[in-house]
Structure formats: structure tokens, C-alpha cells
C-alpha positions in Angstrom: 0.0 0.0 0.0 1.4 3.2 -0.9 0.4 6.5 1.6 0.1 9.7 -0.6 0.4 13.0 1.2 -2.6 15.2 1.4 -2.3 18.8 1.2 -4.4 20.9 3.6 -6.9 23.4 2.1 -5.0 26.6 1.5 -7.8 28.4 4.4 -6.8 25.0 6.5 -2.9 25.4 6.1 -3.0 29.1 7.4 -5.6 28.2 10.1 -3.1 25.7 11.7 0.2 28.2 11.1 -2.1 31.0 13.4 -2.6 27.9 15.6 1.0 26.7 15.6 2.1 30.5 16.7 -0.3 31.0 19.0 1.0 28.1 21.0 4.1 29.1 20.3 3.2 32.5 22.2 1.7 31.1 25.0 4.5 29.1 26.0 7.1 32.7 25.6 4.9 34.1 27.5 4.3 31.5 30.5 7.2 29.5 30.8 9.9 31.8 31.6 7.6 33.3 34.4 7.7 30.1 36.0 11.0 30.3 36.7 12.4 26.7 35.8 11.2 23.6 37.5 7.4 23.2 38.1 8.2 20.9 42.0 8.0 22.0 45.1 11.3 21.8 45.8 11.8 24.1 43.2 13.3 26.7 45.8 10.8 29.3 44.8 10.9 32.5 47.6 8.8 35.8 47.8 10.0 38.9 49.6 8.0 42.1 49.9 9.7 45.4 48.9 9.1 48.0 51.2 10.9 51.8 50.6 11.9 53.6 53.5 10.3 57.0 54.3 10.2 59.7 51.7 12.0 57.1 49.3 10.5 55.9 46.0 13.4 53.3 45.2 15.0 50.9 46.5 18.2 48.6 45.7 18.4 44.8 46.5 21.0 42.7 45.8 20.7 39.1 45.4 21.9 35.6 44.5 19.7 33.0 42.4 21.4 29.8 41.7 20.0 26.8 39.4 16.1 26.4 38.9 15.8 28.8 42.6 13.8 31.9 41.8 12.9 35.1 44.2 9.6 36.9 43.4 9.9 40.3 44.7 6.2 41.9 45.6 5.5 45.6 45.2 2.6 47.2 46.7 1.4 49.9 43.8 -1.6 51.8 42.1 -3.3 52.0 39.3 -1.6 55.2 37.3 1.5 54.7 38.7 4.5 54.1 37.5 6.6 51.1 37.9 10.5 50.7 37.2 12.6 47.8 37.2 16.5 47.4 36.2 18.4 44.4 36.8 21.9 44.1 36.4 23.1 40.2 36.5 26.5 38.5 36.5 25.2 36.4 34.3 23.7 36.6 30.5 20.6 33.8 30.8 19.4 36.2 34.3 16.3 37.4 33.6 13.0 39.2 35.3 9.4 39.4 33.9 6.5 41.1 36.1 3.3 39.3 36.7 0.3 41.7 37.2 -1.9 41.0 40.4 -3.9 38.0 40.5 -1.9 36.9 37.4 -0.3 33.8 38.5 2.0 33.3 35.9 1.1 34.8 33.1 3.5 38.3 32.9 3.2 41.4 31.7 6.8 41.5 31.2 9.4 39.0 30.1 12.9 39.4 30.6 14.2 37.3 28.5 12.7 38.6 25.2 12.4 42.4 26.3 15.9 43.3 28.1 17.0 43.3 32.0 14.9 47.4 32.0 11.2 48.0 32.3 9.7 51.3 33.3 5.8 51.8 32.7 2.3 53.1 34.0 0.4 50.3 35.7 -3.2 49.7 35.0 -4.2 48.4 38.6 -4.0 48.1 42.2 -2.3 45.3 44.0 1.0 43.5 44.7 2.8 43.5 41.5 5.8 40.3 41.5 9.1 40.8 40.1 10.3 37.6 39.7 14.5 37.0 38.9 15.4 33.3 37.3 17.7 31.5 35.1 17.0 30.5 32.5 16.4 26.7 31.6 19.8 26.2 30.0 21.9 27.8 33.0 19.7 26.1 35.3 20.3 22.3 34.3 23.8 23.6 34.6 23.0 25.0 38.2 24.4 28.4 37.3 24.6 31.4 39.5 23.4 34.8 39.0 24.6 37.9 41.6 22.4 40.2 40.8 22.0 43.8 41.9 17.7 44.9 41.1 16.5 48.4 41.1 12.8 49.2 42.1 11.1 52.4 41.9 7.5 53.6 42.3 7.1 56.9 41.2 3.5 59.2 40.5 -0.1 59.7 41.6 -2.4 56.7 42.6 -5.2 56.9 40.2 -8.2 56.2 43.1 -10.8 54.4 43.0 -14.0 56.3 43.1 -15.9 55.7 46.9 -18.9 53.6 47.1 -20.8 56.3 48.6 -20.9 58.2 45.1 -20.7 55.0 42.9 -22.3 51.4 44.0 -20.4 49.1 44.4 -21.5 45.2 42.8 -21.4 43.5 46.3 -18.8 41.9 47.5 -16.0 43.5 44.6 -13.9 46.3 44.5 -15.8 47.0 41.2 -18.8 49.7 40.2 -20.1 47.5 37.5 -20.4 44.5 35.2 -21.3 44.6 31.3 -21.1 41.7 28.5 -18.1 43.4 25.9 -17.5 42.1 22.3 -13.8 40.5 22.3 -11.1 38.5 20.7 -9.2 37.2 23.6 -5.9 36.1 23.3 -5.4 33.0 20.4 -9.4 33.0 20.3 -9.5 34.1 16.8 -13.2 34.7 16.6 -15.2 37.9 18.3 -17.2 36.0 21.1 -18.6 37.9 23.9 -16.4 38.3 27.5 -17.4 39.1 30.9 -16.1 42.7 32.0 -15.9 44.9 35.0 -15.3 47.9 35.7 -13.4 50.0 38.6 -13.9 53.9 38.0 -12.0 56.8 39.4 -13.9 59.2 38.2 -16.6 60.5 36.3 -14.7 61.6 33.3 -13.9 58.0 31.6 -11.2 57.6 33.7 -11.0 53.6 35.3 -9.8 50.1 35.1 -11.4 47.8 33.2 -10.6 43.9 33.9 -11.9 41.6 30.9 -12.6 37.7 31.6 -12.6 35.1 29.4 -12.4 32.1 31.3 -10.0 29.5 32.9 -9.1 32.6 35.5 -7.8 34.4 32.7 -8.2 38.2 32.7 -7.0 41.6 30.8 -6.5 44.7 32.6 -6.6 47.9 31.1 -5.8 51.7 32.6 -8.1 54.0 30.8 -7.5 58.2 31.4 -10.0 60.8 30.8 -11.6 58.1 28.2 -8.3 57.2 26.5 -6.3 53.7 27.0 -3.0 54.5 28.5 -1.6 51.1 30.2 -2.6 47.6 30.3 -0.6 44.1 31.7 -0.2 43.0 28.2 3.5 41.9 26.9 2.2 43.5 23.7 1.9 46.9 22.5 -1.9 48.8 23.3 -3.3 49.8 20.6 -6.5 51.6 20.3 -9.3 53.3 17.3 -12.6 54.8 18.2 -16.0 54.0 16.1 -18.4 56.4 17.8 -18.6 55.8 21.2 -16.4 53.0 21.6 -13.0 52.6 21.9 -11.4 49.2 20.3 -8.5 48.3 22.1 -5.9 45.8 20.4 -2.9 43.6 21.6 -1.1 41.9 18.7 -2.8 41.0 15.6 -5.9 38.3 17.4 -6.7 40.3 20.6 -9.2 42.8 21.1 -12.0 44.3 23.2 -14.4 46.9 22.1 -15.3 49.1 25.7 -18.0 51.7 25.5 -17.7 55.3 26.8 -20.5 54.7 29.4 -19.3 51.7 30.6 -16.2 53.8 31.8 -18.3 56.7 33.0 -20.8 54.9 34.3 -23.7 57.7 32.4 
């Protein structure tokens, strides 16, 4: 019996190559920020960073040696900004920054962005910095000294009291809404589950986009206009009308109305 190849529909062929790199994306995106080995015994720590009074940086220095990783937590704002500069003795030392509630899924990645990051953060919570080796340094049980700056700098964006906007009970947030998206590698506009924190009445808020599996987007939105998000892609954004379509990439997008943000 002779087996004759069979050639994928030409729609078919570049269906599986968006498949193949989306994949492809996911794993940039969430293996380095599990440091390297998924055990226990992985030697995983967390330390908080703290600045002393009147201070807005701070300088740690540190060792990580093998498939060990330290995930430094900062305490920050939505509208704030965040910097970060590592300097390693070694080349396959890395950070990334996972966003609150993230687990590890980052906003940043080290590896594939450089050892400097410095931008406005979309929401409130403990943001992790976490330092690593990378996989091929760590099978080798390589050690990085390291030397990490940390600076919060600018005005907390706050979030707007209960007392002159409800509150959805139980939630930090003022309300809920069904948005038109394209989450990440979904491909398809579908419908996600949205909520809303405003700080303000002039469009100014955070709004955190669900689309299942615990999987979230948040993005920073100023007088109406999208300024930040805890995407390792660049924000995009066009208006048609009222709405503002924000884009990630090529295959992610969410389509937020202005009175969703204001709340009118």
C-alpha cells in the first residue's frame, strides 16, 4: 500500500500556522515566568519590597542559583509608575513582572524584552518581580549575583468611593457589562465578561476583561483614552463612535463603551 500525502486546504494550512504561533506565544509568554522547574522543591521565595520613608526606590541585591527563583512583591496603584533594572552576572538572568492576580502569566518577560522596564500600571495590588535562570543555565546550576532596582514613582489613580458609585457587592468593582472580544489565540469575536473599577466620572477607570480559565486583561483607561494595560504587547486603540477598540497583537481585542467607563 502506498500512503500519498494530502495537502491541507489553503484556508486549512494558514488556520493551523495562526494555531501553531499562538501556542508558540503562550509558551514565551508563561514558561519563563515560571522560573524553571514546576516541584515544590523548586526553591521558589517571595520577599515584599518596602521603601523607606520619603523614598520611591529601593536597591536589592541578590543571589539565584540553578532552577531557585525570588519573586519580589511591590505594593502599587493604578496610574503609577513602575521601574525595574536588573543588572546580573550572568547573561541567561532574567525578570518578567506578573500583574496582580496573574499567577504566571506576565506582563513583562525578561528574556525577550531586556533586564529594564519602566511603565504606568493599569491596577492596584502587589505586582511580583520575579529573577530566574534560564532553563539552560539552570540544568547547569548556574549562578546569578544580581544587583535589582525598584522604583515607584507618581499619583495613585483612586478608585472612586462607594458612597458616590455602588459598588457590585462583594467587589472592588462599580459594575459588570457583557463586551464584544477576541481574547488572546481566540481568533473569533465572542462575547467576555467585563468589569469595571472607575475613578472618576470623566472616563477615567480600570477595566478587567474575563474570558475564562481565571484568565483576565487589565486595562488603565485616562479621561476616556487607554493608557496602560498588563499586556507583553503593545496597546493599541481606534474609536468608532462611542467605543473605543483596544488591540494587543494582531488576534486580541475588546471593544469598551464610553458609558461603561463613565458609568452615564
Amino acid at each position: 500500500m502506498r500512503f500519498v500525502p494530502v495537502r491541507l486546504p489553503i484556508q486549512a494550512d494558514a488556520l493551523m500556522s495562526r494555531i501553531l504561533l499562538a501556542i508558540a506565544a503562550v509558551l514565551m509568554v508563561v514558561q519563563p515566568t515560571v522560573g524553571i522547574a514546576a516541584t515544590a522543591d523548586s526553591g521558589a521565595r517571595s520577599e515584599s519590597v518596602h521603601f523607606t520613608k520619603g523614598a520611591t526606590s529601593t536597591v536589592i541585591k541578590g543571589q539565584v542559583k540553578g532552577d531557585h527563583y525570588i519573586d519580589y512583591q511591590v505594593r502599587a496603584s493604578a496610574g503609577q509608575t513602575l521601574n525595574v533594572e536588573l543588572k546580573t552576572s550572568n547573561a541567561s538572568s532574567y525578570f518578567n513582572i506578573n500583574p496582580p492576580g496573574s499567577g504566571d502569566v506576565a506582563m513583562f518577560i525578561g528574556s525577550t524584552s531586556g533586564n529594564r522596564f519602566s511603565g504606568v500600571l493599569p491596577t492596584d495590588g502587589d505586582y511580583s518581580i520575579r529573577v530566574y535562570l534560564m532553563r539552560n543555565a539552570a540544568r547547569r546550576n548556574e549562578v546569578a549575583n544580581f544587583t535589582l532596582t525598584v522604583g515607584v514613582t507618581g499619583q495613585a489613580l483612586v478608585a472612586t468611593p462607594a458612597a458616590r458609585d455602588a459598588l457590585i457587592p462583594g467587589t472592588p468593582f462599580h459594575a459588570s457589562a457583557k463586551l464584544a472580544c477576541v481574547p488572546p489565540f481566540g481568533f473569533n469575536t465572542r462575547e467576555c465578561e467585563a468589569f469595571v473599577i472607575r475613578r472618576g466620572f470623566d472616563g477615567t477607570a480600570t477595566v478587567e476583561v474575563r474570558w475564562g480559565d481565571g484568565l483576565k486583561r487589565r486595562i488603565l483607561f485616562v479621561k476616556g483614552k487607554p493608557v496602560a494595560a498588563d499586556s507583553p504587547e503593545a496597546l493599541t486603540a481606534v474609536r468608532t463612535g462611542d467605543v473605543s477598540i483596544v488591540s494587543f497583537g494582531s488576534d486580541e481585542r475588546y471593544e469598551i463603551p464610553d458609558a461603561f467607563l463613565s458609568g452615564g
